[in-house]
C-alpha positions as CSV (number, residue, x, y, z in Angstrom):
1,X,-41.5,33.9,-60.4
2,X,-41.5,30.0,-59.2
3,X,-39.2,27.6,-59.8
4,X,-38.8,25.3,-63.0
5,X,-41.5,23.1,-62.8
6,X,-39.0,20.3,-65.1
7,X,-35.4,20.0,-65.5
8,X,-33.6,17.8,-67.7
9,X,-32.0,14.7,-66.2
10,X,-28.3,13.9,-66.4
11,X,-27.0,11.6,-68.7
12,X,-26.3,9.2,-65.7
13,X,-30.2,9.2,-65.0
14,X,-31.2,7.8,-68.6
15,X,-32.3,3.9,-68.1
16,X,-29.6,1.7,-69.6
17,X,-32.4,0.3,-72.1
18,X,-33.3,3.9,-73.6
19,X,-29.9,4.4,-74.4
20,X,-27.5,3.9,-77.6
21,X,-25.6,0.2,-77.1
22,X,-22.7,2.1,-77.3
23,X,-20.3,-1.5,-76.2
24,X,-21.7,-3.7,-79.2
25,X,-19.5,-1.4,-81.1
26,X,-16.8,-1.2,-78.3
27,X,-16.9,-2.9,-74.8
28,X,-15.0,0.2,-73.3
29,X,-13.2,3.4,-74.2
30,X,-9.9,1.4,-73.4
31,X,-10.7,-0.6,-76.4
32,X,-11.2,2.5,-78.8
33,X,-8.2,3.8,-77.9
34,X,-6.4,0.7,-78.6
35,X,-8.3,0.9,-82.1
36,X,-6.9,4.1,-82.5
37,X,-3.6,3.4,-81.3
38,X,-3.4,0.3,-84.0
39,X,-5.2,2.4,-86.6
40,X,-1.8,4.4,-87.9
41,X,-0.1,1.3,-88.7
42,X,-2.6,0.6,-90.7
43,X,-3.0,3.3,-92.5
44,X,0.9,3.4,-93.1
45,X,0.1,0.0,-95.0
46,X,-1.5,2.0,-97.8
47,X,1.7,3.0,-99.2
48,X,2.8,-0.5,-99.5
49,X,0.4,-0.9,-102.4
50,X,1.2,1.9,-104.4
51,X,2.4,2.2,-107.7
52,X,1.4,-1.7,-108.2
53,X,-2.8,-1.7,-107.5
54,X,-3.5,-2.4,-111.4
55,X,-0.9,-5.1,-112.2
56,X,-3.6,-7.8,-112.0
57,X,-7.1,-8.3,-111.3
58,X,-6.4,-10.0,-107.8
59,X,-4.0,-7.3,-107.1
60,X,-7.0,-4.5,-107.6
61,X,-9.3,-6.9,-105.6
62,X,-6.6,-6.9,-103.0
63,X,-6.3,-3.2,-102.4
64,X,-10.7,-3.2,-102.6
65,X,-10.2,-5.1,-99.6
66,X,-7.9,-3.2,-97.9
67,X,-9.6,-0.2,-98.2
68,X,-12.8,-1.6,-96.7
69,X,-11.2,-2.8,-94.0
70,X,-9.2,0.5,-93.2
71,X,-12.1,2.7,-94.0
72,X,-14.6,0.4,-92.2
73,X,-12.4,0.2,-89.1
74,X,-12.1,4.1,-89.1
75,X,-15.7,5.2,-89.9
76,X,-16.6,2.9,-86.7
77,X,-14.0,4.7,-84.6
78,X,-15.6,8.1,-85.6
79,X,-19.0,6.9,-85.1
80,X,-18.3,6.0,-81.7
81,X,-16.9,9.5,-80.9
82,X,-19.1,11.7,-82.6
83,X,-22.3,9.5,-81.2
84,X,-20.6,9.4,-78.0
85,X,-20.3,13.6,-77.9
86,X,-23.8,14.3,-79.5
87,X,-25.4,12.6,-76.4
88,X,-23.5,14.5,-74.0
89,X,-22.1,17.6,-75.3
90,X,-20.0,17.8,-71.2
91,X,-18.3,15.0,-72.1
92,X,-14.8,16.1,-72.4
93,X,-13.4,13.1,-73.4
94,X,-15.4,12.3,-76.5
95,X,-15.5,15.6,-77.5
96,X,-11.1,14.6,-77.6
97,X,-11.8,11.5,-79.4
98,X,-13.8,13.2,-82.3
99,X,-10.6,15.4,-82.8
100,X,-8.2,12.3,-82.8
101,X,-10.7,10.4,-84.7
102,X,-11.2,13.3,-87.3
103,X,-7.4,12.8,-87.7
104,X,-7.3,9.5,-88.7
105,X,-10.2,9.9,-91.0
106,X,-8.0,12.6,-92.7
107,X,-5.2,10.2,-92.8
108,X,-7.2,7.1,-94.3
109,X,-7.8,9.6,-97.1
110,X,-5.0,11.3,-97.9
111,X,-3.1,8.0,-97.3
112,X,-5.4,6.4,-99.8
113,X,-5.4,8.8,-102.5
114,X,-3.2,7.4,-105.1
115,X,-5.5,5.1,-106.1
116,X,-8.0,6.9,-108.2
117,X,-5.0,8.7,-110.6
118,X,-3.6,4.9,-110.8
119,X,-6.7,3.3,-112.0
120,X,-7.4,5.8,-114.2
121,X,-3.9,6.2,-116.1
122,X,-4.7,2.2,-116.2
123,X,-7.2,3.3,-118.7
124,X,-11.3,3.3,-118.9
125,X,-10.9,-0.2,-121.1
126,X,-8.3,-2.4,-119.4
127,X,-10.4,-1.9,-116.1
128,X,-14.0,-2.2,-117.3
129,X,-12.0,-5.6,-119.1
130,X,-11.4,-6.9,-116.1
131,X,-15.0,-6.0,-114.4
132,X,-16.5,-7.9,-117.4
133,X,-14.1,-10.9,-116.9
134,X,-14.4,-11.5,-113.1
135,X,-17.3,-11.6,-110.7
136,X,-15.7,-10.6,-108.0
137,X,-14.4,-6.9,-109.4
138,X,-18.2,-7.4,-111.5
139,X,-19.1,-6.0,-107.9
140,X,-18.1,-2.9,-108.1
141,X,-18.5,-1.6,-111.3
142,X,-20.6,0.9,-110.8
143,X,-17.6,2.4,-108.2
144,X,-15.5,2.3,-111.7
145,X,-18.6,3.5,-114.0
146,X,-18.6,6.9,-111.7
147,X,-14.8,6.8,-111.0
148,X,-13.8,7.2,-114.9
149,X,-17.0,9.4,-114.9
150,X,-15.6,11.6,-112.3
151,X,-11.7,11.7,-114.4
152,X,-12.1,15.7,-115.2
153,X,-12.4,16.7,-111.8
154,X,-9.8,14.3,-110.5
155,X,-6.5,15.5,-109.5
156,X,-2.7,14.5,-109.2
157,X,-1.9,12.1,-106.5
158,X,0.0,14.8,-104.8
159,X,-2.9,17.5,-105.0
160,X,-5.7,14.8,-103.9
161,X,-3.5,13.7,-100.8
162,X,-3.5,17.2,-99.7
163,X,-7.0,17.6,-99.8
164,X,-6.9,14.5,-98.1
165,X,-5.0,16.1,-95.6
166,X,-7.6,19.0,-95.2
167,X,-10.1,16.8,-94.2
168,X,-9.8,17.9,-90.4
169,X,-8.8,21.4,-90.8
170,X,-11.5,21.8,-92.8
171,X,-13.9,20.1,-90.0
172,X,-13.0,22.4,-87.6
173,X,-15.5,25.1,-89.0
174,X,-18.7,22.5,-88.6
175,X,-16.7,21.1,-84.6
176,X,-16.8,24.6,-83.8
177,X,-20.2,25.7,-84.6
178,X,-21.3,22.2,-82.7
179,X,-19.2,22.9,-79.9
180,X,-20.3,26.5,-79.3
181,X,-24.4,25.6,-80.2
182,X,-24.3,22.5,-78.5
183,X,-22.1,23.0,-75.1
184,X,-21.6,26.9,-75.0
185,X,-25.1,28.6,-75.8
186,X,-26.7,28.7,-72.2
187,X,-30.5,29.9,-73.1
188,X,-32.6,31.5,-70.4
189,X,-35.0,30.1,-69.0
190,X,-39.0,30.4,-70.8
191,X,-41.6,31.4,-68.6
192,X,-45.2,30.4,-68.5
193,X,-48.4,32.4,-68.5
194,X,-48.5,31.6,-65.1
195,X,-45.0,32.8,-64.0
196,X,-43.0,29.4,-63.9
197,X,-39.9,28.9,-65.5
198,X,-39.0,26.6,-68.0
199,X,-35.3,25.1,-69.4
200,X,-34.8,26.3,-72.7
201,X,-32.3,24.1,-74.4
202,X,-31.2,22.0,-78.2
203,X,-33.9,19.3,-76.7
204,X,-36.3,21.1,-75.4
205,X,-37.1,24.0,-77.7
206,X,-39.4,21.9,-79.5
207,X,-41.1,20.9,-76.7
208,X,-41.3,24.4,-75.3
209,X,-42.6,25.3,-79.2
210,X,-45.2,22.9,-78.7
211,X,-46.8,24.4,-75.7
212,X,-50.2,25.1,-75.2
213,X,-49.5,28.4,-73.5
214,X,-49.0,31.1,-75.8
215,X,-46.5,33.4,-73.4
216,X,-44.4,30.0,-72.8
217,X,-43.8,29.6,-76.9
218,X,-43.1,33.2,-77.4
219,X,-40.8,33.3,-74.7
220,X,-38.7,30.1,-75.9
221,X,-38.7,31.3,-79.2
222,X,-37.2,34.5,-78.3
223,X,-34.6,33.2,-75.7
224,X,-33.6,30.4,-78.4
225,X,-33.5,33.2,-80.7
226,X,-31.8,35.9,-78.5
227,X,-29.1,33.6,-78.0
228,X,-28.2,32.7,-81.6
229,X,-28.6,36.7,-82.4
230,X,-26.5,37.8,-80.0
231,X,-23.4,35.1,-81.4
232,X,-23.9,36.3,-84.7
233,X,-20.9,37.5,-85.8
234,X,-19.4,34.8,-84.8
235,X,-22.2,32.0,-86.1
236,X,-21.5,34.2,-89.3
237,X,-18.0,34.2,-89.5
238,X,-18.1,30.1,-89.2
239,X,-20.8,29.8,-92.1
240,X,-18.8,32.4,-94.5
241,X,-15.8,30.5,-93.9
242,X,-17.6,27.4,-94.7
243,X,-19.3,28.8,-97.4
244,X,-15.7,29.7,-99.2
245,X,-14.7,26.3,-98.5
246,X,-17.0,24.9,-100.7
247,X,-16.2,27.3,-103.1
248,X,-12.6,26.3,-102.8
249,X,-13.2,22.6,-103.1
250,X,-15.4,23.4,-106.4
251,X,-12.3,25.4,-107.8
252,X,-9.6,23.1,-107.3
253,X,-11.7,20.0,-109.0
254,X,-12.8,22.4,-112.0
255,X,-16.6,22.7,-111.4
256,X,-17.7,26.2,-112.2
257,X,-20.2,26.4,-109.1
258,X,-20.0,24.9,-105.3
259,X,-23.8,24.1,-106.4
260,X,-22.1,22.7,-110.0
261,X,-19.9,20.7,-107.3
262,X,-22.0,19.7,-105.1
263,X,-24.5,17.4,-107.3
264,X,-22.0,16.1,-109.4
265,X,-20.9,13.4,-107.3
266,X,-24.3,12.0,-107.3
267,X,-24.7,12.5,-110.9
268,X,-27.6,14.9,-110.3
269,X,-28.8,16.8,-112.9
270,X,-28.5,20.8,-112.1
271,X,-32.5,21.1,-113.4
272,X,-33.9,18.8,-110.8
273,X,-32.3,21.5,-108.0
274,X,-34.3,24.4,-110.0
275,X,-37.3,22.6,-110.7
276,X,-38.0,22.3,-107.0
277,X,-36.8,26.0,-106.1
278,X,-38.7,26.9,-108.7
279,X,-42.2,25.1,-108.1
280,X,-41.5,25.7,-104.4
281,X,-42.2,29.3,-105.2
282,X,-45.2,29.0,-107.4
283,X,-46.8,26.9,-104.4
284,X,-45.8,29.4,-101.5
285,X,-49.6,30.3,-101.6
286,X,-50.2,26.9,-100.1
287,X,-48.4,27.7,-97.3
288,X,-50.0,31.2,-97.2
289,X,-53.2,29.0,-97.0
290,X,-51.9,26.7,-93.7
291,X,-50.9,30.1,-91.9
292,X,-54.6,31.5,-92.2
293,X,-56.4,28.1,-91.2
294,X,-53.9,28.0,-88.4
295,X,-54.8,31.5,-87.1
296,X,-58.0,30.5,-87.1
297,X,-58.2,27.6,-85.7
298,X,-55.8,28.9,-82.8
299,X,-58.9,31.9,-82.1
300,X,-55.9,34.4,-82.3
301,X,-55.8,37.6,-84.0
302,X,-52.4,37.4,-85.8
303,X,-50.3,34.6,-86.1
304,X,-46.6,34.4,-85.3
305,X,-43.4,32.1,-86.2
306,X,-43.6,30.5,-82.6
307,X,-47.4,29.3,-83.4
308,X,-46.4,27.1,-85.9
309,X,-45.7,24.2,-83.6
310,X,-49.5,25.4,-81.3
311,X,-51.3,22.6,-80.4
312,X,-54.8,22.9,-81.9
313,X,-56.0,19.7,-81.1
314,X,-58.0,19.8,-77.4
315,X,-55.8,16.9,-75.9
316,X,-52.0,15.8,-77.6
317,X,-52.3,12.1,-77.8
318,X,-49.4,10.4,-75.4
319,X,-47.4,8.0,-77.0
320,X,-44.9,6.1,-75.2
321,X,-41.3,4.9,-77.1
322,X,-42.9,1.6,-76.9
323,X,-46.3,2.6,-78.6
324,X,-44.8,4.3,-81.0
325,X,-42.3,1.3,-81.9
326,X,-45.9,-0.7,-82.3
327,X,-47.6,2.0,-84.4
328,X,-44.8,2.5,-86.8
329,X,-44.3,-1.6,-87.2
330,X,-47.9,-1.5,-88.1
331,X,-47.7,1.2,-90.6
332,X,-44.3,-0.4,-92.1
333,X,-46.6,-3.9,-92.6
334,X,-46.5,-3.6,-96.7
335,X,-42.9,-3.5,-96.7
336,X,-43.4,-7.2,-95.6
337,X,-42.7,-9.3,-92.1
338,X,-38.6,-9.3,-92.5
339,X,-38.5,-5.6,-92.8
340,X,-40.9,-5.1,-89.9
341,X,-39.6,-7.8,-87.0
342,X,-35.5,-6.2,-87.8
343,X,-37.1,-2.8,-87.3
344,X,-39.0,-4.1,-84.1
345,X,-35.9,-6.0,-82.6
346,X,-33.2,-3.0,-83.3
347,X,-36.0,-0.6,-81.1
348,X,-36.8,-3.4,-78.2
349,X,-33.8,-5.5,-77.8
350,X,-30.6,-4.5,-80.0
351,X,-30.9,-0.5,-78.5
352,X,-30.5,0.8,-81.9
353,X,-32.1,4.2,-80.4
354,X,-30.4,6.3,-77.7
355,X,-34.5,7.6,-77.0
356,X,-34.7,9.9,-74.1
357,X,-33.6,13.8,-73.3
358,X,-30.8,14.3,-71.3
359,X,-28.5,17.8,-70.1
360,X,-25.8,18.3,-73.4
361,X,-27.5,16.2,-75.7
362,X,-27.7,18.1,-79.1
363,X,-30.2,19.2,-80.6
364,X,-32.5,17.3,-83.3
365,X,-32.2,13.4,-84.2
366,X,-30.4,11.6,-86.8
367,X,-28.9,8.1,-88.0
368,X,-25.5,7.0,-87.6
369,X,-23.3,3.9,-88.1
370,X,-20.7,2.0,-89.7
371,X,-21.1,-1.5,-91.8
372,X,-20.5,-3.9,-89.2
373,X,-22.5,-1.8,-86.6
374,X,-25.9,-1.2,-85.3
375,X,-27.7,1.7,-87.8
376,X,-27.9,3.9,-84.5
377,X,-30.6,7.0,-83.6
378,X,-29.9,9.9,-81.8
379,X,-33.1,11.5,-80.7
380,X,-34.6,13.0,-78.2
381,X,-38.4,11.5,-77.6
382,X,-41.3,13.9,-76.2
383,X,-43.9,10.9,-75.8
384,X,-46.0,12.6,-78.3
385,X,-47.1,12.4,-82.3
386,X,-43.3,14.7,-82.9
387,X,-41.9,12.2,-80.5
388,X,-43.1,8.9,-83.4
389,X,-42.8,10.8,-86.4
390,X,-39.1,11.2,-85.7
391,X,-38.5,7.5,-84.6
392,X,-40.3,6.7,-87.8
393,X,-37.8,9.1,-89.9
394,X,-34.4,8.0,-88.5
395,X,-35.8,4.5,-88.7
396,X,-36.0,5.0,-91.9
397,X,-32.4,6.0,-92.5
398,X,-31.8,3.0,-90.4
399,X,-33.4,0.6,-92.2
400,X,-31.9,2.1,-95.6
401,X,-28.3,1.3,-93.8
402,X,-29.2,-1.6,-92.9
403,X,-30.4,-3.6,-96.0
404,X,-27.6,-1.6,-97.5
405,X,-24.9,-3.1,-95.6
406,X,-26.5,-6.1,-96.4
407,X,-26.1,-6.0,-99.7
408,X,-23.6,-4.3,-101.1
409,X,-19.9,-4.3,-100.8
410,X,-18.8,-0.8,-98.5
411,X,-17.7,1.1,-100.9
412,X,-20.8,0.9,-102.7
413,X,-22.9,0.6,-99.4
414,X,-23.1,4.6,-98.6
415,X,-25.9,5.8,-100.1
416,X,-26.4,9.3,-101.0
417,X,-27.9,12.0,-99.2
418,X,-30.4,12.5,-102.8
419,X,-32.0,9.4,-101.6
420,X,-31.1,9.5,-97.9
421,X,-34.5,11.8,-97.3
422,X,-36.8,9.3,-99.3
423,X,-36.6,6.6,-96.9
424,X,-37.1,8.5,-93.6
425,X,-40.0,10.5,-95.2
426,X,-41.5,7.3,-96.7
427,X,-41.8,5.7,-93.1
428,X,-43.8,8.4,-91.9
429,X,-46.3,8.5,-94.5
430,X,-47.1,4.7,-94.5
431,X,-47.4,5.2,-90.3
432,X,-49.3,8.3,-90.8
433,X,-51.6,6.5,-93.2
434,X,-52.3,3.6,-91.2
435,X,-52.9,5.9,-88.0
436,X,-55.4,7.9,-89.9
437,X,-57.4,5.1,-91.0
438,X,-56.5,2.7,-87.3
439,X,-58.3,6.2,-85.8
440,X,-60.6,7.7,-88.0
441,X,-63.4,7.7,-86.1
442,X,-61.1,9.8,-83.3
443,X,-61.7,13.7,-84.3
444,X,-59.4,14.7,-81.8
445,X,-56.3,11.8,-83.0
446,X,-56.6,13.4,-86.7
447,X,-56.2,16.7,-86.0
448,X,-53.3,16.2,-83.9
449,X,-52.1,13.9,-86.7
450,X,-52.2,16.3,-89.2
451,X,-50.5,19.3,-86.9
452,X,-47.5,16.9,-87.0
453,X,-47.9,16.0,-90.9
454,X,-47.9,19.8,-91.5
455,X,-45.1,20.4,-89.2
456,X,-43.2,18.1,-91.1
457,X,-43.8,19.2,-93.9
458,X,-43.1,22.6,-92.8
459,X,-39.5,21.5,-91.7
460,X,-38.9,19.8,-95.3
461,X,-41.3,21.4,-97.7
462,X,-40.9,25.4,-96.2
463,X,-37.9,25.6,-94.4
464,X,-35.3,23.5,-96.2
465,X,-36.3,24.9,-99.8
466,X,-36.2,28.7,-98.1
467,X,-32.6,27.3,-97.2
468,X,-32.0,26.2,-100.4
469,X,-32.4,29.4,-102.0
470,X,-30.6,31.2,-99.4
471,X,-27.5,29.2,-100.0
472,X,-27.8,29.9,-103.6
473,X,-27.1,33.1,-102.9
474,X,-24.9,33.4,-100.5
475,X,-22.7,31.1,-102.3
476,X,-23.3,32.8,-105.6
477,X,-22.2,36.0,-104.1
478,X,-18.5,34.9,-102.7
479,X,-18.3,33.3,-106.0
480,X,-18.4,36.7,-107.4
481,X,-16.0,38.0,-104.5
482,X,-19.0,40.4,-103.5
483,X,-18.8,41.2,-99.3
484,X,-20.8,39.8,-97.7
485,X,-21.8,40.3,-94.0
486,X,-23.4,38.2,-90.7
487,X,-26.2,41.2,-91.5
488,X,-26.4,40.6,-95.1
489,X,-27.1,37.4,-94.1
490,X,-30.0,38.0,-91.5
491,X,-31.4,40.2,-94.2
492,X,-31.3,38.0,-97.0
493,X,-32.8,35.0,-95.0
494,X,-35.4,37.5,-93.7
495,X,-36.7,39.0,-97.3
496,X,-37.3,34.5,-98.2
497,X,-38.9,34.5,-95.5
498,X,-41.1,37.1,-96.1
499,X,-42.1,36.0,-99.5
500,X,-42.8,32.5,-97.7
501,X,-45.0,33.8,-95.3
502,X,-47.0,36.6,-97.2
503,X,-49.6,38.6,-95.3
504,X,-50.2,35.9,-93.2
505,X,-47.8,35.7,-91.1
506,X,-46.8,38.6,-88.2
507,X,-42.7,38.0,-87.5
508,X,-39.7,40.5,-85.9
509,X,-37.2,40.5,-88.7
510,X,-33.9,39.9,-86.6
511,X,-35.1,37.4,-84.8
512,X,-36.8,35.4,-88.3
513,X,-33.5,36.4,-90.0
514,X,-31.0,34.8,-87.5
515,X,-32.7,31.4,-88.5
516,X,-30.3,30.3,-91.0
517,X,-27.8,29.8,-88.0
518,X,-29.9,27.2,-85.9
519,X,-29.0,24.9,-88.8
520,X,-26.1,23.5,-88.8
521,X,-27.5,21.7,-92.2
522,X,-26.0,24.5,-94.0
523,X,-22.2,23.3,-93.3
524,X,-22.8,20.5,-96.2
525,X,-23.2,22.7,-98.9
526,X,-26.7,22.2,-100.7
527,X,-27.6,19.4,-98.6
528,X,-31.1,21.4,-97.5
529,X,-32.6,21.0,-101.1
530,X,-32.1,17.4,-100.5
531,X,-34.9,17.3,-97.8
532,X,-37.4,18.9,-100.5
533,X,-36.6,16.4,-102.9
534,X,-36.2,14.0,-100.9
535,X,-40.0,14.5,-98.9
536,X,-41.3,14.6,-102.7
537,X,-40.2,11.1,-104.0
538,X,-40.9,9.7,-100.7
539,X,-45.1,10.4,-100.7
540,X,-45.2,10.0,-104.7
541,X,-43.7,6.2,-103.3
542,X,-45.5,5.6,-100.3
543,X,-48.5,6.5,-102.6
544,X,-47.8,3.8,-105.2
545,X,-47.2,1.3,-102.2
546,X,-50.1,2.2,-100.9
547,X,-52.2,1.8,-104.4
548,X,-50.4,-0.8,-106.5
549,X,-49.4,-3.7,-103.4
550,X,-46.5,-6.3,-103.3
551,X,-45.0,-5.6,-106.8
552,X,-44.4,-1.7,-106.0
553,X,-43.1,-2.7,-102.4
554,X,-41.0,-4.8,-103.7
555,X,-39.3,-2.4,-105.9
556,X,-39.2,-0.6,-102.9
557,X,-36.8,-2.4,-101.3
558,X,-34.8,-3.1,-103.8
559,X,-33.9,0.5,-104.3
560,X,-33.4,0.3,-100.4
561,X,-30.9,-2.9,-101.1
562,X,-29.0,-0.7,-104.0
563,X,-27.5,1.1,-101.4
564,X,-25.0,3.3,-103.5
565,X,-24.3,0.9,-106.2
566,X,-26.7,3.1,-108.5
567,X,-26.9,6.8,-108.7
568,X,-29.8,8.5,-106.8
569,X,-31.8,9.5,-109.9
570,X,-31.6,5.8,-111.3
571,X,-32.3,4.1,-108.1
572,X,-35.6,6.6,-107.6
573,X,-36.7,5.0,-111.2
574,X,-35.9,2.0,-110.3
575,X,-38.5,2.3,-107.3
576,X,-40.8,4.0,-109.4
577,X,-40.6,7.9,-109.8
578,X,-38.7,10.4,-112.1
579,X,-36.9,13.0,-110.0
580,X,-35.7,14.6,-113.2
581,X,-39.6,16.1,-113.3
582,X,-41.5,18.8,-111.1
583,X,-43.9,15.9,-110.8
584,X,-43.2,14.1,-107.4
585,X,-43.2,18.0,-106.3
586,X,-46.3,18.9,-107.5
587,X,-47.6,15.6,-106.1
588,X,-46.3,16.5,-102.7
589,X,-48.1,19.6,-102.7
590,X,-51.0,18.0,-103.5
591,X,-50.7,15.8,-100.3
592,X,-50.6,19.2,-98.0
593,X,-53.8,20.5,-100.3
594,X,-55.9,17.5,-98.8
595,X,-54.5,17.5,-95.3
596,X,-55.4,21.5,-95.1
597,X,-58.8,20.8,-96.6
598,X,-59.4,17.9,-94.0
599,X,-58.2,19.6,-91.9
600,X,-60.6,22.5,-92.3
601,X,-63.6,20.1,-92.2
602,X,-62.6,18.6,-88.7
603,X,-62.2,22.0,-87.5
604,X,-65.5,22.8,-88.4
């Protein structure tokens, strides 16, 4: 056996421009200690206003303030941290700063919590009053709309600042599962048909997935799966204990579900969660569909879960950070020239991205900041389609934070995770329809185009409604007090899958069932269903964009601009689909029927 013929490069090696501009948010580390050092005092402050936050209208606008300040200031300091450790999972220090900033966090909250049983014993009418009388509080009324909305499921001030208080205990389950995927799993190395070795690791197992060479993908998926099976227990014991967290959380704010729990917040309606699990499953022969077409157009005899990713296309396109930044402006062009030359100068010249691969950077990509920051993007780029499509999706997410920030106060400025998944999906179907008419007379570009679209989709449309249904159950079950096991769990996730997959698909059971614990997804309960929604409304929009011009890009953006000062389902409307239907769902669906038929045409 030869040597690797790649390694990763140390964090030290990146370019300065390809990484995250980590000292716009603080020149040094010496200056986020002092932040955290001056933070306490300012959290003690909170106390000062308590028992007195509704005696006027300038005295609630005065506490509003202070409590975007504190929780602005804090949510920057955690930022920092927890970017700071995903990019290098060896880095001690940050890895310390994530805990103390984790602290504080708890602190702001538990310090902080008086202030919802206050306004409410004020009463629904002497507060709404005053949001009719003065502009300024007219700000935030929907943040009082879904606070006296949310009354039944709020507690004492004692019992809120202890949950307060479990913040960072209760973080500890998701830091460890990070910590021990992230910096302890060592995977062996793959190896090629030809004998070479290859690094197996959180950024390169999509890579390796991606290979051309069948014996290199079969071997990275079994050494990336090897490793998570033989952790099980442990992986299992973290989830469970998650799992019951949720359940406890549901239980001490009255909900009769952790599912019941989870969309309330967000005002969700509990049908819109069982219209897609439900539709999901009468489509499954779609997917049965992709599987065969794939098999064949891969010459093999059986297809296997480590295919999925096979390149069928005769060349992969290479595209550069730099082309891809170009590509996706171009396809972002409807949204208008402001929207387009912020998304160009945050990639080229404000380092919103932190681009390349490095040793210890985690796995996946995603979209981080604070108001007041940069929208950051962790990723990790493989100068390919994947590499573009994921730029476009956390671009997405950056662009929602960013006309968000710009337009709302911060407490309303967090949007939810509901409509966090639109705008990242949205991007990459306006690039992906520009690139497939900018190359359609390229055989070789479309095919390769739609092998990402599919593997997309098969990330948000497959996987995360399998997910879905797998936390239904599990969480059903300890609602019930039934046992359940880190076997129980392989088994369960490995009887969806088999109703995913059919008689299409060849798979080892273990190694298909260990897959619910590569996603650490799972430790925000029911965020996975999220994705499937989220991928629906996102092509039902970039569809109307597409068809109807300036007027339905323009309601576009506002919902963008709305931020959280609207719930998810009335924000969706406002940009021009119901979520309430199966009809974005079934559109969705109906965008993967005409990729696998085009598909099949270019295929011969």
């Amino acid at each position: 056996m030869t040597t690797a013929k790649t390694s990763l490069p140390t964090r030290e090696d990146i370019p300065q421009k390809y990484k995250w501009n980590a000292e716009s948010v603080f020149p040094n580390r010496d200056a986020w200690r002092a932040e955290a050092q001056a933070l306490p005092a300012l959290i003690e402050k909170a106390a000062s206003y308590q028992g007195r936050i509704t005696e006027s209208p300038a005295a609630l606008l005065e506490w509003l303030s202070y409590v975007e300040s504190l929780f602005r200031r804090v949510q920057t300091l955690m930022m920092y941290a927890m970017f700071s450790s995903a990019v290098d999972s060896g880095d001690v220090e940050a890895i310390g700063m994530v805990g103390q900033a984790q602290g504080l966090v708890g602190a702001a909250i538990s310090s902080t919590a008086f202030d919802a049983p206050e306004i409410l014993a004020a009463g629904q009418e002497k507060i709404m009053g005053w949001v009719e009388a003065d502009e300024r509080l007219g700000r935030y009324r929907h943040y009082f709309d879904n606070l006296f909305r949310s009354a039944p499921h709020i507690r004492s001030a004692e019992v809120e600042a202890v949950l307060g208080m479990l913040a960072a205990p209760f973080g500890g389950v998701n830091n460890a599962y990070g910590a021990l995927t992230g910096a302890d799993m060592q995977f062996p190395d793959a190896v090629d048909s030809a004998g070479n070795s290859l690094p197996v690791a959180q950024s390169t197992i999509g890579q390796r997935l991606h290979s051309q060479d069948r014996v290199e993908r079969r071997t990275a998926y079994e050494s990336y799966t090897g490793e998570y099976l033989k952790l099980k227990h442990t992986l299992g014991g973290l989830y469970l204990t998650s799992v019951k967290q949720d359940v406890f959380n549901a239980r001490v704010r009255h909900h009769t579900t952790a599912l019941e729990a989870a969309l309330f917040p967000n005002n969700v309606p509990l049908e819109v969660f069982h219209n897609l699990v439900e539709t999901f499953r009468q489509h499954l022969p779609v997917w049965q569909r992709y599987w065969e077409v794939r098999r064949k157009a891969l010459g093999q005899d059986d297809i296997q879960p480590y295919d999925i990713w096979a390149p069928i296309a005769t060349e992969q396109p290479e595209v550069s950070y730099e082309q891809a930044v170009e590509w996706i402006c171009d396809g972002m062009q409807p949204l208008g020239e402001e929207y387009v030359q912020a998304l160009r100068r945050g990639c080229l010249e404000e380092r919103w991205v932190d681009v390349m691969p490095n040793k210890g950077k985690r796995q996946g990509a995603f979209s981080y900041g604070a108001p007041g920051t940069y929208p950051f993007i962790m990723m990790s780029h493989d100068n390919g389609l994947g590499g573009m499509s994921t730029l476009a999706h956390e671009l997405g997410h950056s662009m929602h934070s960013y006309l968000s920030w710009q337009n709302q106060p911060v407490l309303l400025s967090r949007y939810s995770m509901f409509v966090a998944e639109v705008a990242s999906n949205f991007n990459q179907a306006l690039t992906r329809a520009y690139l497939f008419e900018a190359k359609k007379d390229d055989v070789n570009f479309q095919i390769a185009l739609i092998e990402e679209a599919m593997a997309n989709f098969h990330r948000y449309f497959f996987i995360m409604p399998t997910l879905a249904r797998f936390e239904l159950d599990v969480h059903t079950r300890v609602e019930k007090g039934q046992p359940v096991t880190p076997d129980a769990l392989n088994e369960l996730m490995a009887d969806l899958f088999a109703e995913g997959y059919g008689d299409t698909m060849h798979y080892d059971r273990d190694r298909i069932g260990i897959t619910w614990a590569t996603f650490g997804h799972l430790y925000v309960a029911y965020y996975t269903f999220q994705y499937a929604t989220g991928i629906s409304a996102a092509h039902a929009l970039a569809q109307r964009v597409l068809e109807e011009g300036e007027s339905a890009a323009q309601d576009y953006l506002a919902f963008l601009r709305a931020g959280g000062s609207m719930y998810p389902i009335d924000a969706l409307q406002l940009a021009g689909v119901d979520m309430r239907t199966p009809q974005a769902v079934e559109q969705t669906f109906g965008v993967m029927r005409s990729m696998i038929d085009r598909l099949e045409q270019l295929i011969g």
